[in-house]
LUMZAPA-680530 format. One record per residue: residue number from 1; x, y, z of N, C-alpha, C in turn. Coordinates in nm, 4 decimals. Layout:
<filos>
FILO   i       nX       nY       nZ      caX      caY      caZ       cX       cY       cZ
FILO NUM        X        Y        Z        X        Y        Z        X        Y        Z
...
</filos>
This chain:
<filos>
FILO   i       nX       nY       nZ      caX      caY      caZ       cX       cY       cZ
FILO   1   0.0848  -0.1175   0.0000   0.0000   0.0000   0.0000   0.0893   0.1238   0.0000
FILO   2   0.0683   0.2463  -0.1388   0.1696   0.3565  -0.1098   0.0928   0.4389   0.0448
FILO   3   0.1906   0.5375   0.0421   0.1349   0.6129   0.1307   0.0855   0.7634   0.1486
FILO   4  -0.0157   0.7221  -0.0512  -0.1005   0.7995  -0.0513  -0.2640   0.7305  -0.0565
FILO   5  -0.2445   0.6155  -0.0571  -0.3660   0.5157  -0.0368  -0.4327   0.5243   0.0990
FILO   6  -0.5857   0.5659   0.1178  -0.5837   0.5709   0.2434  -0.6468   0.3889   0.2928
FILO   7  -0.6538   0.4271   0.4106  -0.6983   0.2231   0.4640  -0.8466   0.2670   0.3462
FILO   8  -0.8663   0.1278   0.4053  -1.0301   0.0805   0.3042  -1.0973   0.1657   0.3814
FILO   9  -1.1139   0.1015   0.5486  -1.1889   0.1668   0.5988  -1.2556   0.3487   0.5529
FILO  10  -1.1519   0.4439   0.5350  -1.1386   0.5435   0.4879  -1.1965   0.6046   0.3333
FILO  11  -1.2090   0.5167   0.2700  -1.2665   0.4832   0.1646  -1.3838   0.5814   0.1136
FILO  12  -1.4954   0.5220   0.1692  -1.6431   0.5847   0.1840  -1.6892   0.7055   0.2241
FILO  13  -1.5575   0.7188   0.2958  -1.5484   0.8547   0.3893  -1.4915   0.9703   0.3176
FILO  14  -1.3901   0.9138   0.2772  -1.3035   1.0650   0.1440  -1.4101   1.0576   0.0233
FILO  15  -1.4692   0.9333  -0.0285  -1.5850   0.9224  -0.1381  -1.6590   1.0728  -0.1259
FILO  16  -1.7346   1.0604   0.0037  -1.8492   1.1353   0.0421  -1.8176   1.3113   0.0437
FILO  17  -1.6534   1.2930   0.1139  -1.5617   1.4360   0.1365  -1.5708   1.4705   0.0148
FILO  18  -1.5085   1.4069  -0.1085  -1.4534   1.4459  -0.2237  -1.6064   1.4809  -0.3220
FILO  19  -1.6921   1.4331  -0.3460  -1.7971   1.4209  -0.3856  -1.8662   1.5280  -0.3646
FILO  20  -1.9296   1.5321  -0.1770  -1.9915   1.7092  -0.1435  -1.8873   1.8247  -0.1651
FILO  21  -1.7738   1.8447  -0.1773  -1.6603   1.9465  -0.1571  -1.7139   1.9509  -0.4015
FILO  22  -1.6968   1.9042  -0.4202  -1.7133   1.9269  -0.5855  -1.8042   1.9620  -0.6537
FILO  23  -1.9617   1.9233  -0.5506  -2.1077   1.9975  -0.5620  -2.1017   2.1012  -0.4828
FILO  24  -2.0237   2.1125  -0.3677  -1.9608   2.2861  -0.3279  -1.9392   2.3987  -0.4027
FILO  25  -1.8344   2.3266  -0.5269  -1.7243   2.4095  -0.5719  -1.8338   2.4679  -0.7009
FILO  26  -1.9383   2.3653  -0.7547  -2.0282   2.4068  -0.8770  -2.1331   2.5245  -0.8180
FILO  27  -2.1420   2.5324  -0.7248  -2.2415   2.6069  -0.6198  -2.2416   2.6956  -0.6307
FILO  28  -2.0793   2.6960  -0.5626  -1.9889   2.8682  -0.5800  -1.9604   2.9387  -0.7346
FILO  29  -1.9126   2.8309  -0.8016  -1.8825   2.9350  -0.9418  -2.0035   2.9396  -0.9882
FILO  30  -2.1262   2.8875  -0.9956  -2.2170   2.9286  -1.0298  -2.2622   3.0882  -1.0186
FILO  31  -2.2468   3.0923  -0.8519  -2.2869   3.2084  -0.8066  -2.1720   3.3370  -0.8837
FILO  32  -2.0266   3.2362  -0.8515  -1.9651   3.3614  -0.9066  -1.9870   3.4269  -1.0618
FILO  33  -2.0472   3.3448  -1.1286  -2.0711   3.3172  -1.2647  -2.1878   3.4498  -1.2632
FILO  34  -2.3042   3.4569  -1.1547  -2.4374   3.5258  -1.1684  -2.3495   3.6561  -1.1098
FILO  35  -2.2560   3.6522  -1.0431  -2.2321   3.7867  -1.0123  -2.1336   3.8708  -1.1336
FILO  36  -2.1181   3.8315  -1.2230  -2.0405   3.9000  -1.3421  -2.1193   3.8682  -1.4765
FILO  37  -2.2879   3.8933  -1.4568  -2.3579   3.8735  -1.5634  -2.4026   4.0784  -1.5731
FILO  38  -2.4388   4.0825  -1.6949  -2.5103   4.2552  -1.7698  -2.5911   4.2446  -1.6540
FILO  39  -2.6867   4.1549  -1.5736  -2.7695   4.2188  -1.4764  -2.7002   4.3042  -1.3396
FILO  40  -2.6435   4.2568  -1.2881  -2.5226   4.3230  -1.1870  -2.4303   4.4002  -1.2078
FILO  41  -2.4115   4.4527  -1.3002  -2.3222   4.5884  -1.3881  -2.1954   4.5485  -1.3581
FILO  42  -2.1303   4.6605  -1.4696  -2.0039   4.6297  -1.5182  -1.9521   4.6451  -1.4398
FILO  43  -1.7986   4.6345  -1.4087  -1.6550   4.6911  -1.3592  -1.6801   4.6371  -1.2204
FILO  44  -1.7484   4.5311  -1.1953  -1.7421   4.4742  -1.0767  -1.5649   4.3864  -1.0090
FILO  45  -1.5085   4.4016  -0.9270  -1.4095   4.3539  -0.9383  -1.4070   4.1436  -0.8880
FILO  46  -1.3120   4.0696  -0.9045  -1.3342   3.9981  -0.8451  -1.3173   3.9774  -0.6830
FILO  47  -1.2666   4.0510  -0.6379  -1.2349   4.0673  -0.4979  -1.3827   4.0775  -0.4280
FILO  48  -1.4486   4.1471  -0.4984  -1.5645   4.2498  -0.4674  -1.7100   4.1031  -0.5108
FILO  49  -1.6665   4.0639  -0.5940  -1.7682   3.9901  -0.6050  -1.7558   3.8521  -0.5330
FILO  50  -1.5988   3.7817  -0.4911  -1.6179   3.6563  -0.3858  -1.6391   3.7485  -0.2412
FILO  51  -1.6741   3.8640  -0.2389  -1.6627   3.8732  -0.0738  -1.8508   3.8956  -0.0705
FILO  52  -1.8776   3.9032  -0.2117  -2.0437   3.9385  -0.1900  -2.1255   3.7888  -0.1942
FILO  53  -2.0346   3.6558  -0.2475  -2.0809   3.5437  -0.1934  -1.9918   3.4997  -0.1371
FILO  54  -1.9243   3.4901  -0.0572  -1.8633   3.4578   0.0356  -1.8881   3.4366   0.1977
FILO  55  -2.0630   3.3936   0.2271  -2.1349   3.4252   0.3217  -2.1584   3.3029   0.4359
FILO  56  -2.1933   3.3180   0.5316  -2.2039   3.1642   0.5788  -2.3912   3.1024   0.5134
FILO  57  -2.4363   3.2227   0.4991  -2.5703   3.1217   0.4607  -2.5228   3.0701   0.3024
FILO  58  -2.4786   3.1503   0.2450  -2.4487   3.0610   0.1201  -2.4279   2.9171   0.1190
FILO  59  -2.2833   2.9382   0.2482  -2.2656   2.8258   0.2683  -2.3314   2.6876   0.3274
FILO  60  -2.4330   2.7364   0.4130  -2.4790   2.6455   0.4818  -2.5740   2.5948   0.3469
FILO  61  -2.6214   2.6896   0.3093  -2.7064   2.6595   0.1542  -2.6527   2.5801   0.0540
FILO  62  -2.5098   2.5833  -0.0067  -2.4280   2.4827  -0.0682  -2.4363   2.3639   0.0318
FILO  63  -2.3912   2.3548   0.1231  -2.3469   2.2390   0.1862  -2.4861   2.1282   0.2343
FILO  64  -2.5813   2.1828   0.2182  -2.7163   2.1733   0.2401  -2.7647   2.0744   0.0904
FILO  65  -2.7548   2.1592  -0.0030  -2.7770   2.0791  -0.1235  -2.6927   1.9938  -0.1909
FILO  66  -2.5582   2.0384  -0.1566  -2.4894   1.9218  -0.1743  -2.4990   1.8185  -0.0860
FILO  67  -2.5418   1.7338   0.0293  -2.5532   1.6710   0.0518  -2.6884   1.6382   0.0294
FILO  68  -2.7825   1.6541  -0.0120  -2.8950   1.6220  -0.1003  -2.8537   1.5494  -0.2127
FILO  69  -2.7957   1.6459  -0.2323  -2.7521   1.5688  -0.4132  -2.6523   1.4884  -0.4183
FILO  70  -2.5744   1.4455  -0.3082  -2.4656   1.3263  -0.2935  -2.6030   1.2159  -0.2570
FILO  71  -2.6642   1.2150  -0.1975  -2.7384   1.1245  -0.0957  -2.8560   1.0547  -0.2444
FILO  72  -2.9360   1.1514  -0.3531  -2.9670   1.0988  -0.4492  -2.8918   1.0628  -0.5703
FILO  73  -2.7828   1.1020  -0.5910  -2.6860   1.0124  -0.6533  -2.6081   0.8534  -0.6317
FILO  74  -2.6458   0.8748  -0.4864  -2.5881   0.7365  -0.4632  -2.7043   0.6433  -0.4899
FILO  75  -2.8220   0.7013  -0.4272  -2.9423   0.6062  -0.4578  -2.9624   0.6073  -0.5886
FILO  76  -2.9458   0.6938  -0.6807  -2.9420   0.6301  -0.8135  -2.8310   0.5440  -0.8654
FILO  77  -2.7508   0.5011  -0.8131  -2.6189   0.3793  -0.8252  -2.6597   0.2854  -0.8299
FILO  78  -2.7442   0.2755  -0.7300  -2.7668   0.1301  -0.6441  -2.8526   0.1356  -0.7050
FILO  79  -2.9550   0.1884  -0.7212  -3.1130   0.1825  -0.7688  -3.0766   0.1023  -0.9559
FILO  80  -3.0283   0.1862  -1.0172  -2.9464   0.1230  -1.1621  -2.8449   0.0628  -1.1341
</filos>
């Protein structure tokens, strides 16, 4: 086993880490995506626009649906 392999046990566990942390990351650029659209005007900076989502409800809101959407993805695994 190298020793970047984690045990088995560990397995299911980084699955789940790696999985919600990547429906996180679509969450966020989404948002960052809506904050540099013609509706929110020009010359917005990026500094200016991760600190305007950069919130904890956002977050609790990402982390919220991403584990929704890990939890029906898996049941669609198993289910097909």
């Amino acid at each position: 086993m190298s020793p970047l392999t984690p045990p088995p046990r560990l397995k299911p566990i980084w699955r789940v880490i790696i999985e919600v942390a990547f429906i996180v990351f679509l969450f966020y650029s989404n948002l960052l995506m809506g904050e540099f659209t013609g509706v929110n005007g020009n010359g917005k900076t990026l500094a200016f626009a991760l600190h305007d989502i950069a919130t904890p409800m956002n977050f609790l809101i990402a982390l919220v649906s991403a584990l929704i959407g890990y939890v029906m993805f898996e049941y669609l695994r198993h289910k097909l």
